[in-house]
N, C-alpha and C positions, 0 to 999 in steps of 0.2 A: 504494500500500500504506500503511495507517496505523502510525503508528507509536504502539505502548502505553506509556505510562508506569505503574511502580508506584508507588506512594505508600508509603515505609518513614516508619511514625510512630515517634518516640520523645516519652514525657511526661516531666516533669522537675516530680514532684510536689513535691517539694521547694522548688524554687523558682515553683514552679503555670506552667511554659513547653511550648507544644509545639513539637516539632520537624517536619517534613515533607520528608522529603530525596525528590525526584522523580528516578526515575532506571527504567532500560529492564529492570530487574532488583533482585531482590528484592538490598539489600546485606547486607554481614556485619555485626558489631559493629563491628569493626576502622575498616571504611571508613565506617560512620553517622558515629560520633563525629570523627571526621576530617574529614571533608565538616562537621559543625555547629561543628566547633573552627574552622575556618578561615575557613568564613564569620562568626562569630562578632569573629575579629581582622581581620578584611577591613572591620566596620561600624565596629569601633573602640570597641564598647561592647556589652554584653550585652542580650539583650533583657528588656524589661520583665515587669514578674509580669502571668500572664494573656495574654499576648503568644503568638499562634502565628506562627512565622518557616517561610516556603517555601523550601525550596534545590532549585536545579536541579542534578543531578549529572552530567558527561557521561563522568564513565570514570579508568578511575588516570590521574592525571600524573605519569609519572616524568622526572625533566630527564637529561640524558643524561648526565650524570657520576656518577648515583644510581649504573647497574649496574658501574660498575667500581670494581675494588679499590682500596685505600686506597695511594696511593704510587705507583702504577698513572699511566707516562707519556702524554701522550694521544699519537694517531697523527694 
């Protein structure tokens, strides 16, 4: 079975960047910019003007202390 990716572009006229977050589903705002922030502090540096950057996206990561509450002893 193949597996589809969607291509969610964001432009960043502003700074003239594209973005391409590859991922199995179309994302929200929420998770685009998240997924391009992160990779963004992952290269260490912003991409260049003119610059399109690929990101592959595989899904939320949440670390397992995310869903529990605050004060919250672990088991």
């Amino acid at each position: 079975m193949k597996s589809e990716s969607v291509e969610n572009i964001v432009v960043d006229e502003v700074h003239g960047r594209t973005y391409v977050v590859m991922a199995d589903r179309t994302l929200t705002d929420g998770e685009l910019y998240r997924a391009i922030r992160i990779e963004i502090l992952r290269r260490g540096n912003p991409p260049a003007r003119g610059e399109r950057l690929v990101i592959s996206h595989s899904g939320p990561s949440k670390s397992k202390g995310a869903a529990e509450a605050p004060g919250a002893t672990p088991k």
